[in-house]
N, C-alpha and C positions, 0 to 999 in steps of 0.2 A: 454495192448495197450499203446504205448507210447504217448504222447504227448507235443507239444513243448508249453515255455510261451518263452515270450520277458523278455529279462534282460534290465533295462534302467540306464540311468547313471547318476550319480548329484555330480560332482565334482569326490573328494575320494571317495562317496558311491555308489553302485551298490543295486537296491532293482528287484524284478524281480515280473511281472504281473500274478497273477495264473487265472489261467480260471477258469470258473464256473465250479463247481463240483470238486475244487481242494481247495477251500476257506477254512479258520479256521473261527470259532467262538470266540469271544476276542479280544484284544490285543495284547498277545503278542506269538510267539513259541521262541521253545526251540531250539538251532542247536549243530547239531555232526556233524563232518567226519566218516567216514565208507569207506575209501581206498580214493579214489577221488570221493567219492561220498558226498553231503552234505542232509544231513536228516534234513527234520523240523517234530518236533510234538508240539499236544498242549501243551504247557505250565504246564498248569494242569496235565495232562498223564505223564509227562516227567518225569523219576527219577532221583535224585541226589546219583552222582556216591559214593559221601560220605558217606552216610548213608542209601542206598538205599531206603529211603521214595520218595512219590510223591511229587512234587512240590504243590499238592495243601495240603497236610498232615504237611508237611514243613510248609507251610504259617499257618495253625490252630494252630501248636504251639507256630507259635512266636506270632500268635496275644495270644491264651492262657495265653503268660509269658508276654504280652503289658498290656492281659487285669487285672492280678495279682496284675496292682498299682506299685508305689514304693516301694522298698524294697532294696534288694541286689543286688548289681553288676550282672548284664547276666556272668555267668558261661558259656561261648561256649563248652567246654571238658563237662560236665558235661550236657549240653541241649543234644548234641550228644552222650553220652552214654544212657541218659533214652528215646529218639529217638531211639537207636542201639535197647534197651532193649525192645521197646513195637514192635519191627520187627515181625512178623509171623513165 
């Protein structure tokens, strides 16, 4: 079943009304294109195309390596390989 919302305007931004039973939970989604089509998912659900982890798996390890104290420099190459590495 299709169903239409209102897109509303605020200057440069454009945000659009979703009807009940179309709401997220949270703050924030995630958006793709898909042809001309735009996809929202939760946040959470949503994978990064980088590493294919979830965004919420993502966020435990950076809090993980936040919550480790100071120490070393964040290695980004080296987060993302043991990221790549704990993949399924």
């Amino acid at each position: 079943m299709n169903v239409m919302a209102r897109i509303v305007r605020s200057g440069e931004s454009q945000s659009v009304e979703l009807p009940e039973g179309y709401r997220f939970d949270g703050d924030e989604v995630f958006l793709r294109r898909d042809g001309n089509r735009v996809v929202l998912e939760t946040a959470e659900d949503a994978l990064d195309p980088d590493t294919g982890l979830s965004i919420a798996r993502l966020r435990e390890l950076i809090q993980e390596g936040l919550d480790s104290g100071p120490g070393e420099p964040w290695d980004l190459e080296a987060t993302l390989r043991e990221a790549r590495r704990r993949l399924p």
